[in-house]
C-alpha positions in Angstrom: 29.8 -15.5 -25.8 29.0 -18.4 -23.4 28.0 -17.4 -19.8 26.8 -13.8 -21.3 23.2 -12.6 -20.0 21.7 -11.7 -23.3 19.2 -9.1 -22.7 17.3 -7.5 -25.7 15.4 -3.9 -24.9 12.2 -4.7 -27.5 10.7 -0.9 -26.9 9.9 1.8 -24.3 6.4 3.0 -24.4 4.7 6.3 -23.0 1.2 6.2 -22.8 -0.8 8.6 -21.2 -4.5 9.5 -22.4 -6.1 12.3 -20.6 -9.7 13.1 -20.7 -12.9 14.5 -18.8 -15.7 13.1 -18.2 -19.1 13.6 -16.6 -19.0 10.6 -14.2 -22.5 9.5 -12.6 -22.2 6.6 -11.3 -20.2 3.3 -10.1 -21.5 0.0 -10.3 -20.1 -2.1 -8.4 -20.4 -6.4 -7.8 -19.2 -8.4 -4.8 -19.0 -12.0 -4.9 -20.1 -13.7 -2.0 -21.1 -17.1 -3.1 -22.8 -18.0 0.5 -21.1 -15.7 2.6 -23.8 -13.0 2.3 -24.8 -11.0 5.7 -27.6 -8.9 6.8 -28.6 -7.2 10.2 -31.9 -5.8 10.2 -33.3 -2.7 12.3 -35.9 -1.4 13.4 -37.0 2.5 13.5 -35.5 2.6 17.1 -32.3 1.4 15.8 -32.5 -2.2 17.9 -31.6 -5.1 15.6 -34.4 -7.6 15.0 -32.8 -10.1 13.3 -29.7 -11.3 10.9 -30.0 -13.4 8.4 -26.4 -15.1 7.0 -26.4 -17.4 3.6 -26.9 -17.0 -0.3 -27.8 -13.7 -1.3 -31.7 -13.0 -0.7 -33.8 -12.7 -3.7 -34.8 -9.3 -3.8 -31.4 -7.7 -4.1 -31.0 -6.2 -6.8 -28.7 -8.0 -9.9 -28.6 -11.3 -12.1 -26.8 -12.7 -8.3 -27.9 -16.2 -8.5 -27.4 -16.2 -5.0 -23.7 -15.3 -5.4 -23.0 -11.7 -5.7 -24.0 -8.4 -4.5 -24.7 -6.0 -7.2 -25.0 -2.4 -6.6 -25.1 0.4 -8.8 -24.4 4.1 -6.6 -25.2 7.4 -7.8 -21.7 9.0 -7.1 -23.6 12.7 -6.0 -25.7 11.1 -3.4 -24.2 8.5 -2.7 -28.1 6.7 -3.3 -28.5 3.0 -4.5 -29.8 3.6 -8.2 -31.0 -0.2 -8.7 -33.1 -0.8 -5.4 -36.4 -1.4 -5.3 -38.4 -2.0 -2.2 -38.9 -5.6 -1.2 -42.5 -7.0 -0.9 -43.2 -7.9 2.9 -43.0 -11.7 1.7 -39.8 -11.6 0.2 -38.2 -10.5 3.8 -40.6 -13.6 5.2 -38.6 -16.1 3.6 -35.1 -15.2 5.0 -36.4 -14.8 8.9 -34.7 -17.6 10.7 -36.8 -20.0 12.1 -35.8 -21.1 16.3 
């Protein structure tokens, strides 16, 4: 039997598990190590400034600087785990000319 391809067939396996369920929301994490990008606004929709490096304190998440963690509520499409940063904490990313 020298020279033969020896192929063995071990098993076939269908697997399909179907289910409903009442789906709220994703959460969802983005590593950017120091990659991270914000443009900032105003109320007349002119930018004010952009800030580029680690990931900013008050985002939301265990991030240690290196990932964006988001979680969405899939109806509204609202960001579940935001809260509203203190004036200060926006301070502190503000490039400095």
């Amino acid at each position: 039997m020298a020279g033969q391809n020896l192929i063995t067939k071990i098993m076939d396996i269908n697997f399909k598990d179907t289910k409903t369920v009442d789906v709220a929301s994703m959460k969802i994490t983005l590593k950017v190590v120091d990659q991270f990008y914000a443009e900032f606004f105003d109320r007349a929709n002119m930018s004010v400034f952009e800030y580029e490096g680690y990931v900013p304190e008050f985002m939301p998440g265990d991030h240690y600087g290196d990932y964006v963690e988001l979680e969405i509520d899939l109806e509204t499409g609202k960001i579940l785990n935001w809260e509203q940063p203190e004036p200060k904490q926006i301070e502190k990313i503000i490039p400095v000319d």
